[in-house]
N, C-alpha and C positions, 0 to 999 in steps of 0.2 A: 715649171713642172716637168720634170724628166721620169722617164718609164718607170725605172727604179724605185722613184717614191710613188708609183700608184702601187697599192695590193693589189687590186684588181689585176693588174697585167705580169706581175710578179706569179699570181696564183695561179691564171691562166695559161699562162709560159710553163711553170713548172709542171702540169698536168696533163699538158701538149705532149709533152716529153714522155711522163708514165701510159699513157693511151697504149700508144703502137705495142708498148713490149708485152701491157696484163692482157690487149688482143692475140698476143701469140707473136707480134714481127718484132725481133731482139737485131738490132746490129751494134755489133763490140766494136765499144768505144776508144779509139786509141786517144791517151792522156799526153798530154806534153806539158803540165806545167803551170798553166795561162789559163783554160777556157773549163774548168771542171763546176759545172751545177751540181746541185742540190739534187735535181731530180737524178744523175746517173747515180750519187750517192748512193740513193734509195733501190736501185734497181740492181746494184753491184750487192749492197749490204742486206735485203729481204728479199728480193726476187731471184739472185746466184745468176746475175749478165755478167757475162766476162768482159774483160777489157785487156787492151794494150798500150802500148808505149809509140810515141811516132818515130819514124827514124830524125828527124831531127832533133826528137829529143836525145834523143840514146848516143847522137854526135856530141851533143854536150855535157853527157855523162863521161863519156870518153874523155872528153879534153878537158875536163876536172881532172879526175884521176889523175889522168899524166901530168898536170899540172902540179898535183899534191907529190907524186912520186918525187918529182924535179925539188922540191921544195928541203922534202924528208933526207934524199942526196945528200945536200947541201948542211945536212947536222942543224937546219935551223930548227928554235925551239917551234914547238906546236903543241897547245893547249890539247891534251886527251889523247896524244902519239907518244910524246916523251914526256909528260909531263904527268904530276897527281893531277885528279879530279877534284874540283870542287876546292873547298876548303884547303884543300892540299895539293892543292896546285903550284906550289912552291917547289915541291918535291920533282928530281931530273930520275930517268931511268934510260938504259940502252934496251931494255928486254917489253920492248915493245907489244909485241904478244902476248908476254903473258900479264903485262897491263890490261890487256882489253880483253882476255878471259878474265882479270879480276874483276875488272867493271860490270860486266853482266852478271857474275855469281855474286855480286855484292846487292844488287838492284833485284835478283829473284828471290826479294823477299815476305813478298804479299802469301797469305792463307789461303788456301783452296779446302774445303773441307772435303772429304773423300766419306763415300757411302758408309756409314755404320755395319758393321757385319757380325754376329755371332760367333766367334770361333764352339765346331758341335765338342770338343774335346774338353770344354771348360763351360759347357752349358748343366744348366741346374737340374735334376735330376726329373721327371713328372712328381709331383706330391710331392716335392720338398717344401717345407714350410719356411726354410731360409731363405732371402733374398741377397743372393751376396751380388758384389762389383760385377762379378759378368755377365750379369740380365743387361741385356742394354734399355739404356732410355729411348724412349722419342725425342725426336731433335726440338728444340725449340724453332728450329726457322729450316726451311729444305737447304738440304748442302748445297744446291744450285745458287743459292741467294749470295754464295762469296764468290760466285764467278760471272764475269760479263757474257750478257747474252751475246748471242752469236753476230748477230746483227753490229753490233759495235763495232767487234772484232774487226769485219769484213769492211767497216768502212772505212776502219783505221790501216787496214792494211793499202787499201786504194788511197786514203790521201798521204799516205806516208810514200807512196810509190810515184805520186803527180808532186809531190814536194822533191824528192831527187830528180822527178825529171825535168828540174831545171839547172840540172847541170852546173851545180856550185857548192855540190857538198863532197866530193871527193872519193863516192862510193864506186865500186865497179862492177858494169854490166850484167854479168853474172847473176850480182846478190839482187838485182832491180828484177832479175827474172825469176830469180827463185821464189822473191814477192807474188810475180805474179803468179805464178804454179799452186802456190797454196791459195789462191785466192778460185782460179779456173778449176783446180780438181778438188774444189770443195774440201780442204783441209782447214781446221781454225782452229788455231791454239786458245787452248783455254787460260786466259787472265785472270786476274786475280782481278775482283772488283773493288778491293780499297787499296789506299796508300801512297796514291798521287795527290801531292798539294800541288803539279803543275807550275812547278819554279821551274826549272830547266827544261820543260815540256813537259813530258808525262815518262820519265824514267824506266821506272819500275812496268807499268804494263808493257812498253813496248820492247821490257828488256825480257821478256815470256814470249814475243814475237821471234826474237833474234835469237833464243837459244832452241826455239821448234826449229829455226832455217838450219843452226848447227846441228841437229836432229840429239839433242841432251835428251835420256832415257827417263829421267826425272819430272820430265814433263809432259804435256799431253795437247793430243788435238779431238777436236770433233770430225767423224770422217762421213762424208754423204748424206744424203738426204734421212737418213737413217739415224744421225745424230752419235753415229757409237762412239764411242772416250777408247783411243788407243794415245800408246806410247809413242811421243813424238820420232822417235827412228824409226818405231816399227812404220807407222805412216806414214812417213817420207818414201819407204820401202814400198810400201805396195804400189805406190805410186810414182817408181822410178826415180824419184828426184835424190840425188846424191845431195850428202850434209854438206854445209857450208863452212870451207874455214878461211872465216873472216879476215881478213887485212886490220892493220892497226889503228884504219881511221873508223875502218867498216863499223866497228862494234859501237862507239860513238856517234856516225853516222845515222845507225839506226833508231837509236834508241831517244839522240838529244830532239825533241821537237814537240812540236800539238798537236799532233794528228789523232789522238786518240782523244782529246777533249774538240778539236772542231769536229770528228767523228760524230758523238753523241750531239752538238751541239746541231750539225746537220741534220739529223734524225729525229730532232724535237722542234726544228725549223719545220719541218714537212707536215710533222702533226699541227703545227700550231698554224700555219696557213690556209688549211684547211678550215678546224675549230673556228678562226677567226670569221669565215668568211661561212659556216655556217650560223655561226652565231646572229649574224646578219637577218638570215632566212627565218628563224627559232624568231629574233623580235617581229617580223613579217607576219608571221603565223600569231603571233602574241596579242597584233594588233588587233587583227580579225577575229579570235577568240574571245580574245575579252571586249569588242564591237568600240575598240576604239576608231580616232581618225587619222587621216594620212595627213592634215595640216603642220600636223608637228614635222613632217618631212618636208614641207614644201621646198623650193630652191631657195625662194630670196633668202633662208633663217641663215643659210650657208652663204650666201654672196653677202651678206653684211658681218659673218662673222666668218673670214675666207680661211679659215683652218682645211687641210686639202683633207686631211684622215677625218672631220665630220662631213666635207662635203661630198666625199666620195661613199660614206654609210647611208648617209640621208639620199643620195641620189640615190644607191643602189636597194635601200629597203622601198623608198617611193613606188621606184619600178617594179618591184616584188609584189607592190601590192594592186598592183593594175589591174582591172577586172575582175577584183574583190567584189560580193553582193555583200559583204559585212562589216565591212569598214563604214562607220558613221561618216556620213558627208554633211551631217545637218547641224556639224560645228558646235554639235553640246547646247543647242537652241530649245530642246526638250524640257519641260518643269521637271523639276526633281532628279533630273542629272547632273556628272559633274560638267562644267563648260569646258574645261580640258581633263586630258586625260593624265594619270598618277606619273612619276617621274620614269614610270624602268619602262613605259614606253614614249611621252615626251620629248625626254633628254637621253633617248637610247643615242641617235646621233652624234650629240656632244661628250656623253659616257664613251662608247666605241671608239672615235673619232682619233685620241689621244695614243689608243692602244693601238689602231692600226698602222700611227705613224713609228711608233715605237719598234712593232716588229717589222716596218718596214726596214729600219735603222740597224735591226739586227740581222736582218737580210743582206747589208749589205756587206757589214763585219765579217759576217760568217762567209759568204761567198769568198771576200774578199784572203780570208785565213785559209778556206780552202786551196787557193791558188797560189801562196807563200813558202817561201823556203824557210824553215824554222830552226834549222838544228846550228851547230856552232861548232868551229869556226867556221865560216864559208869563203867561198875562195870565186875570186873574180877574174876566170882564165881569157876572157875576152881581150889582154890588155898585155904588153912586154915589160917587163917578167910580167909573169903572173902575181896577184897579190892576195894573201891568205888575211883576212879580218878575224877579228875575235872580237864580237858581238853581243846582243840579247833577243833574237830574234824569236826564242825560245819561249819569252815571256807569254801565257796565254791571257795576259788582260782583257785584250778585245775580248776575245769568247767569254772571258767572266762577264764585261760587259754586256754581251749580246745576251746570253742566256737569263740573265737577269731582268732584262727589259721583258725576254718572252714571260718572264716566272713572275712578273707583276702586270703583265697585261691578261694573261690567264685568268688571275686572282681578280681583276677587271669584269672580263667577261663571264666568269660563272658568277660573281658578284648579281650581276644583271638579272641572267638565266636565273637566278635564283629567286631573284624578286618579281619576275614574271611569273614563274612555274607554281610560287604560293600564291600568289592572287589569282590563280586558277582555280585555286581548289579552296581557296575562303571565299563562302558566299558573300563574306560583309566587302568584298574590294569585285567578284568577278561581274561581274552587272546581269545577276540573274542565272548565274549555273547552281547547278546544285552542288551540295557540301560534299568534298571530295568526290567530287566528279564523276557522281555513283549514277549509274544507269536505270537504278529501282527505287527503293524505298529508303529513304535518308536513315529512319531508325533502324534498315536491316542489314545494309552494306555500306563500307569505308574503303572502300577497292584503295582510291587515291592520299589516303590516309599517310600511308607508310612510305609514299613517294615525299608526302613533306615532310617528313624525318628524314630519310633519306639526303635528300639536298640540304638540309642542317647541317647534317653530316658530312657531304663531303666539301660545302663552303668553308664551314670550321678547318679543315684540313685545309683544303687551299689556303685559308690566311695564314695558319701555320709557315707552311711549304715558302710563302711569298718573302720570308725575310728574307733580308740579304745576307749570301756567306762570304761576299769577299772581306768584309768587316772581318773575319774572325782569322787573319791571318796569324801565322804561328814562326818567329825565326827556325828557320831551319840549316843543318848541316854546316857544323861550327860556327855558324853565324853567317855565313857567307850566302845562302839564302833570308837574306834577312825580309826581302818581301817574296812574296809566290803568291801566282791567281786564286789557286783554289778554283780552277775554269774547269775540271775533270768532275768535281764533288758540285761546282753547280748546276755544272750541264745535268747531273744523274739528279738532281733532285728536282729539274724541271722537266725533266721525262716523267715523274712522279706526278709531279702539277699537273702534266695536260693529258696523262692518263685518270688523275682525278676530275678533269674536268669533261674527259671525254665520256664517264660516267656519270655526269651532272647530264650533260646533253642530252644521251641517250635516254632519263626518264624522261626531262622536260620535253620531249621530240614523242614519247608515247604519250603523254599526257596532255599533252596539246592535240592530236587526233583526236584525243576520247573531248575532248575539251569545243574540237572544231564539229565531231558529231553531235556534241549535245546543241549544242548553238544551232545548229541547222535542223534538228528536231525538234528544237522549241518553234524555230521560224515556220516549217513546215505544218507544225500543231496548228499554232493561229493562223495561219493563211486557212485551212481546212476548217479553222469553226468558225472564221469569221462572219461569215453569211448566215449559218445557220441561228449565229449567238443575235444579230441584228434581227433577223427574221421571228424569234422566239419573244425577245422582248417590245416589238412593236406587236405582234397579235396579242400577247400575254396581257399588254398595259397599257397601248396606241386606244382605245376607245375609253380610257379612262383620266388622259391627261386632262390636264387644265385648259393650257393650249395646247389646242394640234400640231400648231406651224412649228413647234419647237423638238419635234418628234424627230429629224435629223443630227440636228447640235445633240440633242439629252443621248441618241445614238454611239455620236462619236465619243463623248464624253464617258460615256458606259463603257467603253473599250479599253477608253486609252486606260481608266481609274483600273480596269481588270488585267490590262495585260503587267503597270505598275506595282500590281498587289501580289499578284504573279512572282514577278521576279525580287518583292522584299520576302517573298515566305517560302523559298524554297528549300529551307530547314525543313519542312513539313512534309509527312506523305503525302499522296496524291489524295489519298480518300479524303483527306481533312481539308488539303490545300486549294483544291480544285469549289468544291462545293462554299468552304468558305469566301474565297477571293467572288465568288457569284452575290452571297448573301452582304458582302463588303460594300455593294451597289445599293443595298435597300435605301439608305440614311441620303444617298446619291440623290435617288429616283422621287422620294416619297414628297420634297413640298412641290413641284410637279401634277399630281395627282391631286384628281375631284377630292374633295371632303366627304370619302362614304366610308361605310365596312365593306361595298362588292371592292371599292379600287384596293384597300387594305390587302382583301381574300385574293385579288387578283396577283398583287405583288406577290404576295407570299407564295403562290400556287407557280408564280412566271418565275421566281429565284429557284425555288426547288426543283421541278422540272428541268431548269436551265444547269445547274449544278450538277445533277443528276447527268444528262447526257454531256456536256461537258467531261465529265471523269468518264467516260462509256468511250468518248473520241478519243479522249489523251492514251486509255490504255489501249485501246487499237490502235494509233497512231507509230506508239512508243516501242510496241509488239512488232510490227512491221517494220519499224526501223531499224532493230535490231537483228530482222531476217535480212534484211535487203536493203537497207541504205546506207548512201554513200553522199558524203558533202563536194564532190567535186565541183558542179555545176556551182557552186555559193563561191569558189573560192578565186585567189591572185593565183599568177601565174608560178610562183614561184611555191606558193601553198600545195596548189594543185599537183608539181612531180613531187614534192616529197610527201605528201598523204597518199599520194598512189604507190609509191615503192613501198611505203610502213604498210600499208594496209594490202597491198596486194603481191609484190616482191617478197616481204618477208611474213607475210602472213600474220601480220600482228592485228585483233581485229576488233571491234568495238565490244569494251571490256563491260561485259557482268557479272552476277553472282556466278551465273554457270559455268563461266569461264573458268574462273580459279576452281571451281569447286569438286573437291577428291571425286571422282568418277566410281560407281557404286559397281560397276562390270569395268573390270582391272583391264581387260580389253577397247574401252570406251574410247576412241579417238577423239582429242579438239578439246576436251575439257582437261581439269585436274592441272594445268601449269597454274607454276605463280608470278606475280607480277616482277620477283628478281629476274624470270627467265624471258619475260618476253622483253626484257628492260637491258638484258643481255645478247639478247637477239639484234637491236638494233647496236650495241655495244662493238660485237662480234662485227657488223659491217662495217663500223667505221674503221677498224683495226685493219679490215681484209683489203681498203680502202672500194667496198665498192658502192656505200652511200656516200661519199667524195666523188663519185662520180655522178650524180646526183648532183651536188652540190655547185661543181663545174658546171654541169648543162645547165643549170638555172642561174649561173651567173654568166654564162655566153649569153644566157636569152637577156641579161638587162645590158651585156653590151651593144649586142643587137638592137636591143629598143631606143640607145644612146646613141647609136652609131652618128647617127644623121641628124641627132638635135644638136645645138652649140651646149656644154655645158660648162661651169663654174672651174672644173679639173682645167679644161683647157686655157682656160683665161690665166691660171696660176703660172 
């Protein structure tokens, strides 16, 4: 077992990394080539951390170049200097220049759509009854949706900058700085977001990169944190940087590689490290909700079947759920339960298991594509003469592969999340919650109603989302692309994936709170009447048994049948469910009892009494708990910080009618949201990443708790 295949220390490590900078301590990263994570990715590409170049990389940027120059001297041929591109590569030219301005106007060819606008000189008049051509329409999709977000951009511009800083692709100095300038003054060209199949790298986007560094008027950047769209000269201009005229390799240099698909691929590595390992926590909390047990975790399930990705799930939900008061220990030994629990918490380990090692595997591709030289030819100056290869380095298969293992381990784990999140809210699977997870009157409120639509919904998508697209490759450019990844269109449809799943999480994560409060208000109920419920039926009916001695057992026996009757009829209001589940005891109680009509009258007078204050408890119980309770004291350690960040960091809070319901004074604070927005609320954190940090701290606490046991990871 090597670091690399635990998630655990994968997720750890990369989290280490983002701490210091969202506390405020940033120190700029200088790249050489070799050692580029995942987490500076993120920190360069969403948070705007500058970075630099080492000077040893920049020596062997240098001694490329001069390398290539000595080569170009020498009239020898070189694929994309004197030669056509592609298919036509056949083709010799001396006019090298303006070869490699054709190549980039040839490659700027993706759609940007530009803001709709009214011309007033051709607007329709007030009260015309005509509708002609110059009313504009509403768009069908925002003009944003044909451009990459920003975030790409900036990562693409960082791995495309750590790929020449390894000093073998022929570019110079200069152009590696001018990289960096638009990346530190916050300058981002806007790309076009279709039209890489990702055969030669990623062409065409990074050919919109190279003509913003030539400062082309035709194109455009994003400038500061303000986001404004100028013209790529003009911003270059404000910002000092002189336009770039390119060298003959330069234009080629920049353009041929993968850094704009291991870009996004990196970017959906980060999200789904996360997800994975909340996912973890979400079965945790699943267990304890629905009062399953932790046997289904135990170690030996994992030392006789030594898969490292189930035994590191199974170790780490076990620990999650340490110091649970709600996890059944009594092994399903109970009449009328199941003896084990249904599969999506059983086989959560062995389901997980799979996927963890998968994204482990794309963890590695991906880092490892990070730190690659991709473009072509590459030139090997280390060596007399120097020697120029012409290669495929270009090819972004890995990334197809990697993104693809994420985009079916995703479809895995909201799979799960899904099957947990409805058997919360169907009474016939949750073991005694009520029908959607309503906090009053079954016939009055479905609060949790629309959360199981919801997850329908976006599982259906994720399986959608989950095929595979390298299947659908297309010949391209005379034939001579006859294969290409398609690693740019997979990586974007699995940002798609685990932003759909990170909206699966975020109800199942509110719905399990409301889910972890009901549970511990029923607990609290019956602990509160238990004495009183024993006390009513021994004065009510104790002077009228048969035998006396049996007055204990026919006790417990009254209980256990009420608290049973309980949890089969929680479809029912209280007024009916409470009183009935009392009178459910009569048929219990009665061969028991002397042969009179006082022991008859006694029954009848001891069940309705008892039903009666019964429903008197529950509704002050259930009242008070919606003022002032909280399950933390019930819960695992891992339950316990994330029901405190939901419930008290983000204010999300034990859901009733009054919650949702429109506020009758438009000034009314606390009430009138709906359950999209608090369902958005923990949404919005996971995005900002700062329930991931959450996340983190409760999974330092199970290595903490591992630290000093031996376990099954080690033995691997």
């Amino acid at each position: 077992m090597t670091p690399s295949e635990c998630l655990n220390e994968a997720f750890l490590a990369h989290w280490a990394l983002l701490n210091p900078f969202q506390a405020g301590s940033c120190v700029i990263k200088a790249v050489n080539g070799h050692s580029l994570d995942i987490a500076t990715v993120v920190l360069v590409a969403r948070y705007h951390a500058s970075v630099g170049v080492s000077d040893d990389a920049y020596h062997a940027i240098d001694q490329s170049a001069t390398a290539l120059e000595s080569k170009i001297a020498t009239g020898e041929v070189i694929y994309g200097i004197n030669t056509g591109f592609g298919g036509s590569a056949d083709t010799r030219t001396k006019a090298v220049d303006k070869l490699k301005e054709d190549l980039l106007s040839g490659l700027q060819y993706g759609i940007i759509a530009e803001t709709a606008t009214t011309d007033p000189a051709h607007s329709q008049e007030e009260g015309s009854e005509e509708v002609g051509l110059s009313v504009p329409s509403l768009p069908l999709r925002h003009e944003i949706d044909t451009v990459m977000p920003e975030s790409w951009v900036r990562a693409s511009l960082l791995i495309r900058v750590n790929s020449l800083a390894h000093g073998v692709s022929g570019i110079m100095p200069p152009t590696v700085d001018a990289l960096l300038r638009l990346l530190n003054c916050n300058l981002t060209p806007r790309v076009p977001l279709h039209g890489s199949i990702s055969a030669s790298g990623d062409l065409s986007p990074l050919a919109y990169i190279a003509g913003v560094l030539e400062g082309k008027p035709s194109l455009s950047v994003y400038v500061g944190a303000q986001r404004r769209v100028e013209r790529a000269d003009i911003g270059l201009s404000r910002h000092s940087i002189t336009p770039l005229v390119l060298t003959a390799r330069e234009g080629l240099a920049l353009v041929n590689g993968t850094s704009v698909s291991a870009a996004v691929a990196a970017l959906a590595m980060h999200e789904a490290l996360s997800l994975a390992v909340l996912s973890q926590i979400l079965t945790a909390m699943s267990v304890e909700a629905l009062r399953g047990t932790d046997e289904s975790f135990d170690p030996f399930l994992a030392r006789v079947r030594p898969h490292w990705g189930q035994a590191e799930a199974s170790r780490n939900i076990f620990s999650m759920l340490n110091g649970s008061k709600l996890v059944d220990r009594g092994h399903g030994s109970n009449v009328s339960s199941l003896r084990q629990d249904r599969y999506s918490l059983r086989t959560a380990s062995q389901w997980l298991g799979p996927a963890l090692e998968d994204l482990s595997l794309a963890h590695s591709q991906i880092v490892m594509e990070l730190n690659s030289a991709t473009d072509n030819p590459l030139i090997d100056a280390g060596v007399s003469p120097p020697r120029l290869l012409h290669g495929g380095n270009f090819q972004a298969k890995a990334i197809t592969s990697a993104v693809e293992k994420i985009r079916q381990s995703v479809q895995s784990i909201g799979r799960i999340l899904f099957s947990q999140c409805t058997e919360l809210i169907n009474p016939a699977t949750s073991r005694g919650l009520p029908p959607n997870l309503v906090a009053s009157e079954p016939s009055e409120s479905f609060i949790f109603k629309g959360t199981d639509i919801l997850v329908a919904s976006l599982l259906s998508e994720l399986g959608f989302l989950s095929n595979p697209v390298a299947s659908h490759v297309q010949t391209a450019e005379m034939g001579n692309q006859g294969i290409n990844s398609l690693a740019l269109i997979s990586a974007r449809y699995t940002l798609d994936a685990l932003d759909i799943l990170s909206q699966l999480a975020a109800a199942h994560l509110v719905a399990l709170c409301q889910a972890l409060d009901l549970r511990v208000l029923r607990i609290r109920f019956l602990a509160s009447l238990e004495s009183s419920f024993r006390t009513s039926i021994e004065q009510g009916i104790g002077q009228h048994l048969s035998n006396p001695e049996i007055l204990d057992t026919l006790l417990d026996t009254c209980w256990k049948a009420f608290t049973v009757r309980l949890d089969a009829t929680t479809s029912m209001d209280s007024a009916v469910r409470l009183p009935g589940a009392i009178v459910h005891l009569q048929p219990l109680i009665l061969p028991f009892l002397l042969p009179s009509a006082e022991a008859l009258k006694a029954l009848r007078s001891c069940t309705e009494d008892l039903g009666k204050s019964s429903l008197d408890s529950f509704i002050k119980m259930q009242q008070l708990y919606v003022r002032e309770g909280e399950a933390t004291n019930m819960l695992g350690q891992a339950s316990k910080q994330m029901y405190t960040y939901i419930r008290k960091d983000l204010g999300i809070p034990f859901v009733g009618p009054e919650t949702l319901a429109t506020p009758s004074v438009p000034e009314q604070s606390g009430v009138g949201v709906t359950m999209g927005a608090l369902n958005g609320r923990v949404k919005a954190a996971m995005a900002e990443g700062k329930l991931y940090t959450v996340v983190a701290e409760c999974l330092r606490d199970v290595e903490k708790e591992n630290r000093s046991k031996p376990t099954l990871l080690a033995k691997l």
